[in-house]
N, C-alpha and C positions, 0 to 999 in steps of 0.2 A: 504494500500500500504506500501513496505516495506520503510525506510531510506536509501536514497542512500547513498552508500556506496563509491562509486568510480567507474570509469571504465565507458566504452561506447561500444556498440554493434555497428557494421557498416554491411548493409546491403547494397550490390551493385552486379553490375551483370558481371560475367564474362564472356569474350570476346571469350575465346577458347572455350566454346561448350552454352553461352548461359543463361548458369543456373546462379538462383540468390542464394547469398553464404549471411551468415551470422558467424561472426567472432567478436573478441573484438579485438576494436580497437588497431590499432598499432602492430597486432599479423597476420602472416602469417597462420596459420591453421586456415581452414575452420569449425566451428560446424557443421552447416548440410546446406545443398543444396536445392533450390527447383524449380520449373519447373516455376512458375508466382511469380510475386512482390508479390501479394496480399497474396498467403499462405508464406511468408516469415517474410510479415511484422505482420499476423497473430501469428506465431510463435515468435517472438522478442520481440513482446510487453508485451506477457505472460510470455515469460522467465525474460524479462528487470523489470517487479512487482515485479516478485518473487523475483530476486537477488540484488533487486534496485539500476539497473547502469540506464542508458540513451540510448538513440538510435540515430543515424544518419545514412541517405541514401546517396548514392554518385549519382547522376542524370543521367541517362544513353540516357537522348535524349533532343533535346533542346536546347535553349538559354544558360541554366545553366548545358552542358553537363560536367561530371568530376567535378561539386562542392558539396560542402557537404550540406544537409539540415538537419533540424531536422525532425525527420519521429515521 
């Protein structure tokens, strides 16, 4: 695994059509989009190795809707 370096990936799901977005944190552009959590978080964590940041989800139903966890 690489040494992190800084930076955090935030996977969460958008309101206007659904789809779940993955972006670094604190950054309005979206990387890529995906139709379920699970290919999304498939894809983050292999990008998150490679570039060694960290990942956080934002909770999208629930008790803990709108807080961040670590994914």
């Amino acid at each position: 695994m690489a040494e992190k370096t800084g930076g955090t990936y935030l996977v969460q799901k958008r309101k206007a059509d659904g789809l779940w977005t993955v972006q670094n944190m604190g950054s309005d552009k979206v990387i890529k989009t995906f139709k379920t959590k699970a290919e999304a978080d498939a894809f983050v964590k292999e990008r998150a190795e490679r570039n060694g940041k960290g990942v956080v989800a934002r909770a999208s139903k629930g008790e803990n809707k709108g807080k961040f966890r670590k994914s």
